[in-house]
N, C-alpha and C positions, 0 to 999 in steps of 0.2 A: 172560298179556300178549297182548292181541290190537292188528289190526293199524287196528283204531278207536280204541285209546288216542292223547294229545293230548298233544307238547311244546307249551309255550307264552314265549315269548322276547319281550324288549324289547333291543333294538341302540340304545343313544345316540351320536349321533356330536355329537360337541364340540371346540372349538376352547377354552376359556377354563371361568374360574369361576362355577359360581353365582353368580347379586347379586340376586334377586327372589324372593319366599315363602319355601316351606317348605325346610326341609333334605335335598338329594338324595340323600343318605345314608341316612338317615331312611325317603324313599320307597322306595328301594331294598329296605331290611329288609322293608319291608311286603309290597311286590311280591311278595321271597322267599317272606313267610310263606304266602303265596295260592297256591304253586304254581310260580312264574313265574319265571325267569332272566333276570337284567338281564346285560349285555355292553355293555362302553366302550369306543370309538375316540378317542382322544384325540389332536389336530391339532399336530402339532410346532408352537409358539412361541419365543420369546425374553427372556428374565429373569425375575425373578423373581415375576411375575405368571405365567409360563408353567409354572412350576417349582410353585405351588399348585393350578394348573388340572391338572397331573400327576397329585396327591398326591389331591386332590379324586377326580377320574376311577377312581384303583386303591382310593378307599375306597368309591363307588358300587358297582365292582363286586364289591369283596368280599363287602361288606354284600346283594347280589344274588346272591351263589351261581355268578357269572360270571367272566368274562374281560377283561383291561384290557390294549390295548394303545396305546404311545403311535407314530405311523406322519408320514411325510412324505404331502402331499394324495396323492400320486400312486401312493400303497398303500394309498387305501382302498377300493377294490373288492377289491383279495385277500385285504386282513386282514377285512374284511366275510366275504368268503363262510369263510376257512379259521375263523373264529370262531363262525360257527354251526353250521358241520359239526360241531367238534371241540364244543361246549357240547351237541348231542344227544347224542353221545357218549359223555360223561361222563354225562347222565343218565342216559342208557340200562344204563349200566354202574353205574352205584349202583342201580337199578333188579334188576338180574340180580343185583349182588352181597345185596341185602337178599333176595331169592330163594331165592339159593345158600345162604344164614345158616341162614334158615327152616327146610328142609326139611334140610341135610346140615349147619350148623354151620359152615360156611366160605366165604371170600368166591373171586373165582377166582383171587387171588394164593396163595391153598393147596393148589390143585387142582395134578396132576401136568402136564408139558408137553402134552400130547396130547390135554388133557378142557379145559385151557385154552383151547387153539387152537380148541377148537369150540365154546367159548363166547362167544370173541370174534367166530367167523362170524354166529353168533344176533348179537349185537350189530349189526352191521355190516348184516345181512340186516331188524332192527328198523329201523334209518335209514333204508332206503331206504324202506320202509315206514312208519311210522308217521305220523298227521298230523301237521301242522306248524301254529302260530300264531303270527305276527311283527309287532309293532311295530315299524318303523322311526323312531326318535325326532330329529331331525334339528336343531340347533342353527344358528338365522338368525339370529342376533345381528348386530351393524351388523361386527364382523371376520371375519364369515363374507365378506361380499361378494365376493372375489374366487376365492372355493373353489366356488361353488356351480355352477358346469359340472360341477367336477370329483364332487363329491356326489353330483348327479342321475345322474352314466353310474355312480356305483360302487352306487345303491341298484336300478339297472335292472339292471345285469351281476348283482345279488347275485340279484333276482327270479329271472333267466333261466337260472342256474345249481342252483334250488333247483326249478324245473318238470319238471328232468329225475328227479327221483324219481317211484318211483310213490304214494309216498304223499300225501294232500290238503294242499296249501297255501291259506294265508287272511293274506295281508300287508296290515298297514295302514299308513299314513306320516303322521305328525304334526309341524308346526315348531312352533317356541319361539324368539321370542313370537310373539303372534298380533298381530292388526291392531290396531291403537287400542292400548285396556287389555288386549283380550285375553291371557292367558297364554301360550295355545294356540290353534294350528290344524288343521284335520282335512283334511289334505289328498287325504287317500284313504278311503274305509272299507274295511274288507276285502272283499281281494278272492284269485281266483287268479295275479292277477298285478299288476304293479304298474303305474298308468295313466302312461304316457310324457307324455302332451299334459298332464295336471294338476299334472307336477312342473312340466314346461316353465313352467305361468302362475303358480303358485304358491307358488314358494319366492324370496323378497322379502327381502333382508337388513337389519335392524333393531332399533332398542332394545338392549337388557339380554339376562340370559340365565336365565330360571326351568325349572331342569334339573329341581327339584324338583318343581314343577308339572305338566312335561309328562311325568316318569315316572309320577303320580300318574293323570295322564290315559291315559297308556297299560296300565294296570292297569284302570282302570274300564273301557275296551274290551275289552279281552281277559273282563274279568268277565260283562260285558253277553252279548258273544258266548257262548260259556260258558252262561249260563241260557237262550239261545236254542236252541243246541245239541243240548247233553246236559243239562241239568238239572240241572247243581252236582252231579258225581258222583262229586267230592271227588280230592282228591291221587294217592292209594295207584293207584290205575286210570289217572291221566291221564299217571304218568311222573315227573312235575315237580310 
């Protein structure tokens, strides 16, 4: 496991349910299959519209091999960053554990306290290290409008806190929907950090919500990237 292998993440943050295209569920699985961790922020609502937007949210991320938390606007910068720390994490660590299988037949919940403990530094010492690839999936549905100050500082705080590693970052940010028919919009391509002035003009609150879509879009970037990269150099190497 060297310190050029590649997590590769998708963050949806959502206020509400699906109602346009494909099933985000659905994307999600596929995401998984490619590699890729989806992770859900889901925007406290009220009744029972809010209570399917819930249920929806914890089955994208199952179906993604991620994390689903449902947070008040004003915790989604900390549940942002503590969600992608802690989803490298767990790759990292099913990673070592398929290692540990291989070679000695056990994962490190078998291992004695003290082979443990230093398995989890290698863990720990891989995050800080390993590259990073992030989609930020951003949900601008017309009940977004009044969240989106708060959005833009939590995807800037998440950027600014994930720079301080030494390993490479490459964050991209996409809304849903796009302009017109659009589905999608690219609001950033990847980059090392995330551009301030392009959220500031660009995240427009509107239409419907195709969570399906824009997961589906945030897979093909990450794939695109990926064959620019390394050259499809498949799962077992990349972590995730």
């Amino acid at each position: 496991m060297s310190k050029e292998a590649t997590i590769r993440q998708i963050l949806v943050i959502t206020d509400g349910c699906s109602n346009i295209g494909p099933d985000p569920v659905d994307a999600a699985r596929r995401a998984y299959g490619r590699g890729i961790v989806v992770n859900v922020i889901g925007i406290v609502g009220d009744g029972e519209a809010a209570q399917k937007g819930y249920e929806e949210a914890q089955s994208i991320a199952d179906a993604g091999g991620g994390m689903c938390r449902i947070v008040q606007p004003a915790d989604i910068s900390a549940t942002a960053q503590m969600m992608t720390h802690q989803t490298m994490q767990m790759t990292l660590q099913q990673v070592v554990n398929q290692e540990l299988m291989s070679v000695m037949g056990k994962t490190t919940e078998d291992l004695p306290p003290t082979e443990r403990s230093r398995v989890m530094q290698v863990v720990e010492k891989l995050e800080e290290e390993v590259a990073l690839q992030l989609v930020v999936a951003l949900d601008m549905s017309a009940s977004m409008r009044d969240k989106i100050p708060t959005v833009r500082e939590a995807v800037r705080d998440l950027s600014l806190s994930l720079q301080v590693r030494t390993g490479s970052l490459a964050v991209a940010v996409l809304s849903f929907p796009g302009k017109g028919e659009e589905m999608t919009k690219l609001v950033q391509p990847f980059s090392d950090k995330v551009d301030v002035a392009a959220l500031e003009s660009a995240l427009v609150a509107r239409g419907g919500t195709p969570t399906g879509p824009a997961i589906d879009y945030a897979v093909s970037l990450i794939i695109e990237r990926r064959g620019e990269v390394d050259g499809f150099d498949g799962p077992r190497r990349d972590f995730a």
